[in-house]
N, C-alpha and C positions, 0 to 999 in steps of 0.2 A: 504494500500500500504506500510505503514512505515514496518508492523508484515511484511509482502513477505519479504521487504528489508533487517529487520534483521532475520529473517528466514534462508534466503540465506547466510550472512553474518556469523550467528554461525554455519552453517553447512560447509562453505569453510575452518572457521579456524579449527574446528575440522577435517576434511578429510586432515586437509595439513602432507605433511610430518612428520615427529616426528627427531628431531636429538638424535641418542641416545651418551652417554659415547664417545668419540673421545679417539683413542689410539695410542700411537706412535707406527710406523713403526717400525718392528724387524729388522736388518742389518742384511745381509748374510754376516761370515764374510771370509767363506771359501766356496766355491763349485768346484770340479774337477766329470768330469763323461765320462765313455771311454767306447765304446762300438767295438770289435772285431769281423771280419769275423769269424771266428771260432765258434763264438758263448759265446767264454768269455767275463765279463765286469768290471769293477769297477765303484764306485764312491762314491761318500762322500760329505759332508756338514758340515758348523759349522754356528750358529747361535748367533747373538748378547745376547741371554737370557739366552745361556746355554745349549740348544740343539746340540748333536751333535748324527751322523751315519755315517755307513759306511760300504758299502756289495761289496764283491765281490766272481764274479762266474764265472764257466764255463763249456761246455758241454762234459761229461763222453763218451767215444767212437767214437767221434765226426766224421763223415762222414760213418759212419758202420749200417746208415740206421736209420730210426725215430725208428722202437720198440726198439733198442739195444742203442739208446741215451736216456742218463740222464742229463738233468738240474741239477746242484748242485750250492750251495751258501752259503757262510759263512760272517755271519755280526756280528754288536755290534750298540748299541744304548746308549743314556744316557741322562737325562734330571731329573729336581729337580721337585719333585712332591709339591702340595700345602701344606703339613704338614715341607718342608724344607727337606725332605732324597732324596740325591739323587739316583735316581732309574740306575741301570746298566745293560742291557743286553746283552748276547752274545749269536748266533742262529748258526746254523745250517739247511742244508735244502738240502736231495737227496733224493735217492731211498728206505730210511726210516724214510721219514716223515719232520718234524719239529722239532727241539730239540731247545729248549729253558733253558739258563743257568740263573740263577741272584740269588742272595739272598732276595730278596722281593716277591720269586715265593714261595707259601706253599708247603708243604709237608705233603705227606700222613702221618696219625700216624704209628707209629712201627705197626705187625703186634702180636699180642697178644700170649702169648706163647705157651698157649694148641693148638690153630692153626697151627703157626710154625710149631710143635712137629709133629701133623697128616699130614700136605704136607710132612716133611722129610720121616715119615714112610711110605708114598706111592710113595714117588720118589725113596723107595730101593724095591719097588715089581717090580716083571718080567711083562712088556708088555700080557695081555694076546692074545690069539688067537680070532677072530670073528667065531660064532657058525657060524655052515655049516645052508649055504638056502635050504627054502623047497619050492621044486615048481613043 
């Protein structure tokens, strides 16, 4: 009967909850967010740690029918990454995608120069004509 008792006993303390790491609460130290009939919006946040955003948009031909409206929106972001750089970005976002700005985004290499040289000599040839179908 004692083994059941502490059987039970090491198996309640093991299943019990576990506390991990306790972390202080981040203050919001800004937040404003507006959202318009029309379909435009803002809004923005700043954060007790460093974090800060902020997007605003609004819709391209607005009442001229869903195919001919565009969604569009332009933001920035910023926050200190683990190594201490703070990281900065500025977006973009409509009828051509996502465009993403910052200095911490890579870049492709140069394009090599014998390559170069053959796109420029084929972007000064004439379009040619498609051979006629046989059918």
């Amino acid at each position: 009967m004692f083994k059941l008792y502490l059987l039970m006993t090491v198996g309640c303390v093991w299943a019990a909850p576990q506390q991990g790491p306790s972390t202080e609460p981040i203050p919001i130290l800004k937040y404003e967010n507006e959202v318009n009939f029309d379909g435009s919006y803002k809004w923005l946040y700043e954060t007790g740690n460093g974090i800060a955003a902020q997007e605003s948009g609004y819709v391209k031909n607005f009442g001229q029918g869903e195919p001919n409206e565009i969604q569009t929106a332009q933001g920035q972001f910023s926050y200190t990454a683990p190594d201490g750089q703070v990281i900065q970005m500025v977006y973009t976002a409509d009828e051509n995608g996502f465009v993403p700005q910052g200095a911490h985004i890579p870049t492709p290499p140069p394009i090599p120069p014998l390559i170069q040289k053959a796109l420029d000599y084929l972007a000064t040839l004439p379009s040619t004509q498609e051979p006629p179908q046989r059918g």
